[in-house]
N, C-alpha and C positions, 0 to 999 in steps of 0.2 A: 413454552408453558412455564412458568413461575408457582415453583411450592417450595413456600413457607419451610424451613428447616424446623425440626421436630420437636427440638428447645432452644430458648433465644441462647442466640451466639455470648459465650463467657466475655466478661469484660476486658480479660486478657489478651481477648482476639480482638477485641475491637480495638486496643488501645497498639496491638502488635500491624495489628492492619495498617493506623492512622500513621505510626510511627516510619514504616516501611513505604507508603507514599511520599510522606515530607520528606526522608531522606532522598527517592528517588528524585523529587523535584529541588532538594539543594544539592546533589552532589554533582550534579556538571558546573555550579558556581564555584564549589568546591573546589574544583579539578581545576579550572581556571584560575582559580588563589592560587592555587596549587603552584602552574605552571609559572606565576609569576614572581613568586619565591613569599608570598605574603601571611603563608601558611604552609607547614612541614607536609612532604610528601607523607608521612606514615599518618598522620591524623587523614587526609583523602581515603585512603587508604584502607581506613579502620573504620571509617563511616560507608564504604564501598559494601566492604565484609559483613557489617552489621545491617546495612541494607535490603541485603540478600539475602542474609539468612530470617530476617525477618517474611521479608515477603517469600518464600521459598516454605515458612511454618505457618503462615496465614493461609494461603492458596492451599497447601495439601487440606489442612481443617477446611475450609470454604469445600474443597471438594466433595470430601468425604461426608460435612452433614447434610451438603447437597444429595450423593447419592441415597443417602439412609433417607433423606427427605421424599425421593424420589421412589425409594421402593418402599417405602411403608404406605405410599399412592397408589401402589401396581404401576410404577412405569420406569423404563430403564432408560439409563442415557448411553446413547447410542455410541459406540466404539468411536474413539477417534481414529481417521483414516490418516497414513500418511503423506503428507502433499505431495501434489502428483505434477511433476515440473513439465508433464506434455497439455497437461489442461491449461484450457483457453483464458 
């Protein structure tokens, strides 16, 4: 079920969101400059770090005004289980 978060997501998040995908999708190019000496290890490095912590500050907010979304509905999201390495 899809609901709508309670107020539109800050531009902030949107722009932390977009910024945290393009990184994920150049830093393995990255990493391969990297290896080939065409670009300093620490710039990889520091585009890795900034990567993460973007997507790491988007995901928690995405979460959370998911769940506020979600109980200002009456519905809870259901506990995440821990994978279960004997399931088929």
């Amino acid at each position: 079920m899809i609901v709508p978060s309670p107020v539109p997501r800050p531009i902030w998040l949107k722009i932390s969101a977009l910024l945290a995908a393009a990184g994920a999708v150049a830093w393995p190019v990255l990493a391969l400059l990297g290896l080939i000496g065409v670009i300093p290890a620490q710039a990889v490095l520091n585009v890795g770090i900034v990567t993460a912590a973007l997507a790491y500050i988007s995901i928690r907010r995405i979460k959370r005004d998911r769940a506020i979304a979600l109980e200002g509905a009456g519905f809870h999201d259901p506990p995440e289980r821990p994978a279960d390495d004997a399931a088929p």
